[in-house]
N, C-alpha and C positions, 0 to 999 in steps of 0.2 A: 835391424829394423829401426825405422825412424821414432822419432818421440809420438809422432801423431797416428800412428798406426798402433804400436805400442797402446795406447789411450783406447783406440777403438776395439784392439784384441779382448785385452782385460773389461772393457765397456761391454761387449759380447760373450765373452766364457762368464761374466759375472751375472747377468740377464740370464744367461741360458740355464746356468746353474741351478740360480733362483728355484726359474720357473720350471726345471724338472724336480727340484726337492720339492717344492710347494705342491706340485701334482700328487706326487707319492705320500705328501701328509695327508691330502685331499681323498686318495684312491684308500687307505685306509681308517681314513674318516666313516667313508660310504661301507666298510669291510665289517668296521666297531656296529653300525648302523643293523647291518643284515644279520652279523650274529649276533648279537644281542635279541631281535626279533626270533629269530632260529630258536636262542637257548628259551625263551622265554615261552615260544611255541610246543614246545618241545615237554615243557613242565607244565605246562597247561593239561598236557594229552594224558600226563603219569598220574597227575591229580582227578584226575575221571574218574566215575566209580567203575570198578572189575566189572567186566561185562564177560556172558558163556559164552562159548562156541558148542552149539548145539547140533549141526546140522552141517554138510559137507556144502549146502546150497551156502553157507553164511560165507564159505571161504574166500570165494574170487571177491566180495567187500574190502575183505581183511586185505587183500592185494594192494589195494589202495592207498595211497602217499598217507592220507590223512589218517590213515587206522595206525599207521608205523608209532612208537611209542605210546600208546594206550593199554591198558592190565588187560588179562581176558583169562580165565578158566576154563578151564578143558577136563573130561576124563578117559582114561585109555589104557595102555600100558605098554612100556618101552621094550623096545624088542631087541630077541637074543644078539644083533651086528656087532658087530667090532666098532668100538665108539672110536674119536677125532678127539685129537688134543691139542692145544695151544699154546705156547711156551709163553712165561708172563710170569709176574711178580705182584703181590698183594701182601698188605701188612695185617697180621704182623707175622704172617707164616714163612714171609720170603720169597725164592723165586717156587716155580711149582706150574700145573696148568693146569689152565680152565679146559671141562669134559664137555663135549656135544655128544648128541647120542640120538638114533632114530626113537618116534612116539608114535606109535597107532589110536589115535581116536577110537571114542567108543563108536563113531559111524565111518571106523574101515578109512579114515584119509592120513597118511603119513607126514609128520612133519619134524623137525628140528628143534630140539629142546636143550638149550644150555643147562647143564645141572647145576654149576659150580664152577668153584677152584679147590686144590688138593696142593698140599708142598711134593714136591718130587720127590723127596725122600720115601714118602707111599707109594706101594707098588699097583700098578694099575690095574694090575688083575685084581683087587682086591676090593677096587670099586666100581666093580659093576651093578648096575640099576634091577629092582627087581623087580622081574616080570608079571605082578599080579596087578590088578585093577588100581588103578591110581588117582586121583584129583591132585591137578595143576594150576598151578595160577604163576605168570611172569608177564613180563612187557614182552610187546610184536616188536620183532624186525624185520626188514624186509632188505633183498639184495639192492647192492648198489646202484644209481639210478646208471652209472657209466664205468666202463674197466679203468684200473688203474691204469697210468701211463706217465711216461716219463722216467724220469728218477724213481717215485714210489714203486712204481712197478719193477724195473731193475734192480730194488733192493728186497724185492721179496719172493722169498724162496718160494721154487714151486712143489705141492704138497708134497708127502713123504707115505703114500696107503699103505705101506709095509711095515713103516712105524707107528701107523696110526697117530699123523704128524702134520697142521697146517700152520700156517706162520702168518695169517689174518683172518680177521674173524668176518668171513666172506658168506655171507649167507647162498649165493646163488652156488659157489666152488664145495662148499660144504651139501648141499643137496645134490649136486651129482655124488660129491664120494658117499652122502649114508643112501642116497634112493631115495630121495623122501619129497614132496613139493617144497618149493625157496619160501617158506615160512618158519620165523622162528620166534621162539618163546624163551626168555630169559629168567632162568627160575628167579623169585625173590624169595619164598622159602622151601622146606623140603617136601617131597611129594608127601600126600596122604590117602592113604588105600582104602581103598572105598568100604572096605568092613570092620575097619578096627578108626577109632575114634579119635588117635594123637597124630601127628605125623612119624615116618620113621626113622628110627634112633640114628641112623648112623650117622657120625660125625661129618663126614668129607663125602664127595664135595659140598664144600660152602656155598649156599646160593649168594646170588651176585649182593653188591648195596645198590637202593634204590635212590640214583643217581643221572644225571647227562653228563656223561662224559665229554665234553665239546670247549678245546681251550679256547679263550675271546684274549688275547693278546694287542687287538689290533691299536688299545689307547694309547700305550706303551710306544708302538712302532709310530704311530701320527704324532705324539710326541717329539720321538729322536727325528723324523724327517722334517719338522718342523723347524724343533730347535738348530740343524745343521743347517737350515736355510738360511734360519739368520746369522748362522756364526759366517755361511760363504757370503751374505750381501755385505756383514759388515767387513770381513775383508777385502771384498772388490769395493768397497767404499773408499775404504784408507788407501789402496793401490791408486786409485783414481786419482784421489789426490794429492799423494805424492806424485804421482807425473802429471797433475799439472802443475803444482807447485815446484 
């Protein structure tokens, strides 16, 4: 290759370079931008005051994007199924898994109630939910707005109803395994039954901490795509002029 090709190779891989690192700083610029808006949305909804659910008419509301992460009380009482467990790890118990479990309302509609977490070392028969009249209070979730795909979805096993075993915490896959409508309530403390006045003693499961779980990584990434841009311009700079020099 000649000197003056040489010159325009290195003139083009160093341009092109650039201008794909600079985009990918760019595409996670816009990324930092939207979750940020997300996490911040998102804690706006937790900070609400606890709203009931009184009435099965209130529920197709609760459906609704905007209802997803807001408190809400309910009362009812969890029924004799076979609960769903999650494999997952929480300090400072260790690994262990968070319990789903079907909830009857006091007006007759089924739904999906995160209890907690439990270390494994507990035997699960031992915590099961008891079936008298209860008051609940937890944050709504609602199913995914789309199936996983890709990679995510190839890495995640599919359920296990014999072990009483799912390996995401899938709000629409979790209502077909308990029966219940794709609504769910994450406990933040322990039920309290509607005719004794504390909540109940047992220890495990832990209701969840009130929290967004949602990593915002993105400043970090527009950072390093950043800074690689200019380490690739200012090597296609020096290149450049050593051949023309």
């Amino acid at each position: 290759m000649s000197g003056g090709r040489r010159f325009w190779f290195v003139l083009i891989v160093g341009l092109g370079g650039v201008a794909l690192l600079l985009s990918l700083g760019v595409w996670q610029s816009f990324r930092l931008v939207e979750k940020t808006a997300l996490i911040a949305e998102r804690e706006e909804r937790m900070g609400a005051p606890t709203r009931p659910i009184s009435a099965e008419a209130a529920l197709p509301t609760l459906s609704q994007r905007g209802e997803e992460y807001r408190r809400f009380v309910v009362e009812g009482r969890f029924l004799p199924t076979p609960q769903m467990r999650l494999i997952g790890s929480r300090r400072p118990f260790g690994p262990g898994y968070s319990y789903f479990a079907a909830f009857e309302t006091s007006f007759g509609a089924r739904i999906i109630v995160e209890r907690g977490f439990a270390p494994e070392k507990i035997d699960a028969a031992k915590l099961t939910p008891t079936l008298e009249m209860v008051r609940i209070s937890g944050i709504l979730r609602l199913p995914r707005l789309a199936p996983r795909k890709g990679l995510a979805r190839l890495m995640t096993p599919a359920p296990d109803p014999k072990r009483g075993l799912v390996f995401a915490r899938d709000v629409g896959e979790l209502a077909k395994l308990l029966k219940t409508r794709p609504l769910m309530l994450i406990l933040e403390s322990r039920p309290k039954p509607i005719a004794a006045v504390a909540p109940t003693g047992d220890r495990f499961p832990v209701p969840a901490e009130a929290k967004v779980e949602l990593s915002n990584n993105h400043l970090g990434y527009a950072i390093i795509w950043f800074g690689i841009a200019v380490i690739w311009a200012t090597m296609s700079g020096l290149l450049l002029r050593r051949r023309a020099g």
